[in-house]
N, C-alpha and C positions, 0 to 999 in steps of 0.2 A: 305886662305893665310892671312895673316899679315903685316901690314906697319913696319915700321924702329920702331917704340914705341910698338910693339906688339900689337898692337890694330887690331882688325879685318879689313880688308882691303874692301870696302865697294864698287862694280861696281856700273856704273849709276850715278853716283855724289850722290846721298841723299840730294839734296840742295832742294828738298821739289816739284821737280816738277815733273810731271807724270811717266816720264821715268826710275824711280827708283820703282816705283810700279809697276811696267811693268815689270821690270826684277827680280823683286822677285817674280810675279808668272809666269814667264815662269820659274823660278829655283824652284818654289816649285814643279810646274806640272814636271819639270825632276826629282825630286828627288821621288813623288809618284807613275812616271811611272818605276823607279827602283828600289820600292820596291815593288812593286805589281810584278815586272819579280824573283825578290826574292823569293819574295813569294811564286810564283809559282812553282819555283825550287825546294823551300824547302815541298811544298805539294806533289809535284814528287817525290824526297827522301823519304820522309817517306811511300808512299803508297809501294817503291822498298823495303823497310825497315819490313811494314809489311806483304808483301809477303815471304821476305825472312825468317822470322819469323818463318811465319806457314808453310814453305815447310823444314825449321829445325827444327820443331816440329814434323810434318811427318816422315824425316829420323831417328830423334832420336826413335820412336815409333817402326817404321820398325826393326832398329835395336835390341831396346831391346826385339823385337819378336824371330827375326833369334837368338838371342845368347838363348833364352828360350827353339825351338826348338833343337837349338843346343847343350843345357844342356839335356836336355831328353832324345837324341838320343844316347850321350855318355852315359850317364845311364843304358840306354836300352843295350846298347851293353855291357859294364862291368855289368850289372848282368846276361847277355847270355854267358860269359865267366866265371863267377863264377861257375854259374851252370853247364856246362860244365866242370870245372876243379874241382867241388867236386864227381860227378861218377864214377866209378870206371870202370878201361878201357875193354873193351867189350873181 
């Protein structure tokens, strides 16, 4: 926050006696214990991140598996149908 002059607004007084030390490390300590919960969040995110990762690298694999066998089979069957429609009927 800011006083009426924009100046930073300063709890404790700052008039040089203890009590102004005192509450800039309980604000520091709050603010390290809110980045470190940060932190933590964000090491949680990223481990969901490269999980998901590699189980999309997995799918995608699968996939262009199934569409390989899936090209081969259609193959296999248009040339069993070619062959069949070049013999001459029994």
């Amino acid at each position: 926050m800011s006083g009426p002059n924009g100046d930073p607004h300063v709890l404790g007084g700052g008039s040089g006696d203890d009590g102004g030390d005192s509450f800039e490390e309980e604000e520091y300590a709050a603010i390290n214990s809110m980045l470190d919960q940060i932190n933590s969040c964000l090491d949680h995110l990223e481990e969901k991140n490269d999980h998901l990762h590699i189980c999309l690298k997995e799918l995608l694999e699968s996939n262009r598996q199934t569409r390989l066998e899936f090209q081969q089979q259609s193959k296999q069957l248009n040339t069993g149908a070619d062959v069949q429609g070049s013999q001459p009927p029994a």
